[in-house]
N, C-alpha and C positions, 0 to 999 in steps of 0.2 A: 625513703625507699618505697613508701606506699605509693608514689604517684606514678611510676611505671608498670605496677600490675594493673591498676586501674586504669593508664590508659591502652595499654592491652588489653585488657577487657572490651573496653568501648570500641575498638580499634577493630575485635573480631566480632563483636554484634552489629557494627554497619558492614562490614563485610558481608555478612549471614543472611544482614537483610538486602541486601542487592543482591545476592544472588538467587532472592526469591522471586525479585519482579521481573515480568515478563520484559524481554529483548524487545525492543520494534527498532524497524529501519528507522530512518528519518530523512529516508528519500520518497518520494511523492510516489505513490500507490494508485493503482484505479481508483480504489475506492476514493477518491477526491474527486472524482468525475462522473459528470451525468452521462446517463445511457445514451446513447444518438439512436434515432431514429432513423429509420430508411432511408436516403438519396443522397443529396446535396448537403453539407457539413457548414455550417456557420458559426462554430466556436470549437473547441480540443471538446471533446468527450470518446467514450467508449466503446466501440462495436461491439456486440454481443451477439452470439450467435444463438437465434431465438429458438432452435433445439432445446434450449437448456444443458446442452455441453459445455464443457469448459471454455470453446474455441471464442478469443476476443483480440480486439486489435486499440491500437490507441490510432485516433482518426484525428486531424488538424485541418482548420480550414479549409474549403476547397475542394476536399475529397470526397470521397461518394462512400457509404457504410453500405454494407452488404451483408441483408441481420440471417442469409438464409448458412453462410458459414462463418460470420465475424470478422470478415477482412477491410479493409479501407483500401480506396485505388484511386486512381488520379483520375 
């Protein structure tokens, strides 16, 4: 009968400990993408709007980044 308090025990310390560690997505984030630069787009990366505002777009080949509000446009 010792080996059900025990594994209760263990049972609620991995519990305890997962619910310490931080949550992440595990869908792909900006942060896996370089910052694009001005004009013409030759790989996915990130518009950024070089205010330093929050304002960002995810750009894909082909499109034009526009770093003065963060948009991508065809």
């Amino acid at each position: 009968m010792k080996f059900a308090p025990a594994l209760l025990a263990i049972a609620l310390s991995t519990g305890s400990v997962h619910a310490m560690t931080p949550h992440r997505s595990h869908s792909l984030s900006f942060a896996h993408f370089p910052t694009c630069s001005e004009g013409l787009v030759k790989a996915i990366c990130v518009c950024r709007a070089a205010d330093g505002s929050r304002r960002f777009g995810l750009c894909r080949s082909g499109r034009y980044c526009h770093t003065l509000n963060g948009a991508c446009t065809q």
